[in-house]
N, C-alpha and C positions, 0 to 999 in steps of 0.2 A: 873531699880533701878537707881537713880540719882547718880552722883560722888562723894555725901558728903557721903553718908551711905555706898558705897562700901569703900571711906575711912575709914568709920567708922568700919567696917565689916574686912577688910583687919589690921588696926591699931590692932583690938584687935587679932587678929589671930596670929599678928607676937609677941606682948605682950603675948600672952595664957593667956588674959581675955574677958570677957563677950563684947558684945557691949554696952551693958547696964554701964557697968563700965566704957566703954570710953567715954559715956557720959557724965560721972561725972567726970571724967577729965578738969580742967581747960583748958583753950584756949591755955596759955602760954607753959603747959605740953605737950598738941598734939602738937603744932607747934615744941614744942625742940622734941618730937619723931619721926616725920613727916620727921625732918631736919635731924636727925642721921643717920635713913634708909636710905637717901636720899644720903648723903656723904656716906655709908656703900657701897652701889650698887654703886655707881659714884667708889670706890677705886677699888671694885671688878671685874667692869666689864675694868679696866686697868690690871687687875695681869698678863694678855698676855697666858692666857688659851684657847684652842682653844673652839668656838662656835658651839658645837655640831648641832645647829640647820641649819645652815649654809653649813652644808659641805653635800656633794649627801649620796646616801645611799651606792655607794660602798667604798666612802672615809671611811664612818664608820664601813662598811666591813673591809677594810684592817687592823684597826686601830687593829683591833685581830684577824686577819689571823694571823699570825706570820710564814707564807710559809706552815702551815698545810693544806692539802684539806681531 
């Protein structure tokens, strides 16, 4: 699948409409939605949360161990 149609595909996912709707979508619309998302995850991924995919599998063990075995 080329990069435009999984934008395409991905845009209306995060919208909950059709692909077919995004579509019809003006140029100007996707780009200012395109652009929000974009600041949205750009702010999100600063909030200083830690990166669950990142960390081993006993880091994420401990994270709810809480000293119980």
């Amino acid at each position: 699948m080329s990069a435009e149609r999984r934008l395409i595909f991905a845009l209306g996912a995060r919208l909950g409409i059709s692909a077919a709707a995004v579509e019809r979508l003006s140029a100007r619309e996707v780009a200012g939605w395109v652009e929000f998302f974009n600041a949205h995850e750009q702010a999100s991924a600063n909030d200083g949360a830690v990166d669950l995919s990142r960390l081993s599998r006993e880091e994420r063990r401990a994270m709810f161990h809480h000293g119980r075995r």
